[in-house]
C-alpha positions in Angstrom: 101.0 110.8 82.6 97.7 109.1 84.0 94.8 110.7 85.5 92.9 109.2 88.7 89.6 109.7 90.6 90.1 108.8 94.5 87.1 109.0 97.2 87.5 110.2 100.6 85.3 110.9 103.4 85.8 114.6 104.3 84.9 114.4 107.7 87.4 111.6 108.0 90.4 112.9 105.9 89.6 116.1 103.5 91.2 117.9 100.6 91.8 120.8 102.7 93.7 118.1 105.3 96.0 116.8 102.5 96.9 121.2 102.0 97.5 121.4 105.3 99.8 118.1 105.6 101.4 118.7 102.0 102.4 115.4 101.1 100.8 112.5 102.5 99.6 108.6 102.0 96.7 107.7 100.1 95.8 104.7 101.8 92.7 102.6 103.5 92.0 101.3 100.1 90.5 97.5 100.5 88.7 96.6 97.4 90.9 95.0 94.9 89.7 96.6 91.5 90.4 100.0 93.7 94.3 98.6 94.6 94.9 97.0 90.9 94.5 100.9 89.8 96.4 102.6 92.7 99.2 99.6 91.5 99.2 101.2 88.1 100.2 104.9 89.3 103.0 107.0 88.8 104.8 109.3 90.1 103.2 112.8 88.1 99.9 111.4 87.5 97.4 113.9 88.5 94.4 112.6 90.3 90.9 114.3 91.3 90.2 114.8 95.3 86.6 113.6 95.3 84.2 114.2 98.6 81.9 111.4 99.7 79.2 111.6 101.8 76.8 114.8 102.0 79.4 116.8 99.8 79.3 114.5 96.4 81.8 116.2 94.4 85.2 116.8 92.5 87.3 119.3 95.2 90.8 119.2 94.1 93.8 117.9 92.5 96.8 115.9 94.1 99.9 114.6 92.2 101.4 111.1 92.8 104.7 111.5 94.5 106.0 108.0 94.7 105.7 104.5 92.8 103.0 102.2 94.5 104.2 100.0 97.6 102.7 97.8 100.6 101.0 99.8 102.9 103.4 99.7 106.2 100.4 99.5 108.8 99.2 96.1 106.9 100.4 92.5 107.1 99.0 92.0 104.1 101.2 93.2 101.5 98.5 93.6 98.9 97.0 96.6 99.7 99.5 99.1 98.2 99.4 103.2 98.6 101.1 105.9 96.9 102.0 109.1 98.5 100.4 112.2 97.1 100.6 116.3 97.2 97.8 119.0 96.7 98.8 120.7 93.4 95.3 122.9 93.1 91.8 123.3 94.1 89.2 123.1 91.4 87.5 127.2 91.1 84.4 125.3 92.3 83.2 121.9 93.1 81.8 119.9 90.4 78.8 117.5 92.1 77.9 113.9 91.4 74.3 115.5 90.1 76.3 117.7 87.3 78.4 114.6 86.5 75.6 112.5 85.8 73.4 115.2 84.0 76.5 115.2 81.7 75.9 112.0 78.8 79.4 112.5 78.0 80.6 110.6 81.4 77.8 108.0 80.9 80.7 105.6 80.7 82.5 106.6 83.4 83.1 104.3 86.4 82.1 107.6 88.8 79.0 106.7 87.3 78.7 103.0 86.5 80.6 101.9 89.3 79.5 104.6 92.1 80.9 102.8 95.5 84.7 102.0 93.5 87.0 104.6 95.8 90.1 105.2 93.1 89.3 104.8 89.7 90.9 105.9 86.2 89.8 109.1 84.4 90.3 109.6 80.7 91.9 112.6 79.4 88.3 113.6 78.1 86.8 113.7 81.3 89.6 115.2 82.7 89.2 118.4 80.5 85.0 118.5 81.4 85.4 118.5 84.6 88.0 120.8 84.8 85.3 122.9 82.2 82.3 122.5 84.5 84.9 124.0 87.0 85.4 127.3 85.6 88.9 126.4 85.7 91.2 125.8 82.6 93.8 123.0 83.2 
């Protein structure tokens, strides 16, 4: 099992939308270092529910559902989407700021690479975010 970060804009499309919905397609991913990763999922990967915008943070935690495939509302077949689940909501949000405060994800593409939309997460950050979360995985 792989863990994943993926961006949306909650005003567009929010975590509390995919729990209401309770399966859905992660798609309107366009940059191609953002579709190499979402063509590396699989099904059971667990992946962060980040908030863009004025929100800046780590909400909740989907599971990939299926293997990777063409997005069906695109011509072109690269841009590929998996379908994904709620599984939990974090106890509380963990923010950008706290991220960043944190030298241990000085590394991490959250924080290198701010404007990627699905990125990988090591199991290390996996467990301190869940930690700055209150929540035990």
């Amino acid at each position: 099992m792989a863990y994943w970060l993926a961006k949306t804009e909650p005003d567009s499309y929010s975590y509390t939308d995919l729990e209401r919905v309770g399966r859905d397609r992660w798609n309107g991913v366009k940059n191609f270092t953002a579709l190499k990763h979402i063509g590396r999922m699989k099904p059971e990967d667990l992946v962060f529910i980040y908030h863009t915008g004025k929100e800046k943070s780590v909400v909740g935690v989907a599971e990939v559902v299926s293997s990777p495939y063409p997005d069906p509302s695109e011509a072109d077949k690269r841009f590929l989407v998996v379908d994904v689940k709620p599984r939990y909501r974090l106890t509380w949000p963990v923010t950008l700021k706290e991220i960043k405060r944190n030298p241990a994800f000085a590394e991490w593409e959250l924080v290198r690479q701010s404007r990627l939309s699905v990125m990988p997460v090591t199991e290390e950050h996996w467990q301190l975010v869940h930690g700055l979360a209150g929540q035990p995985e």
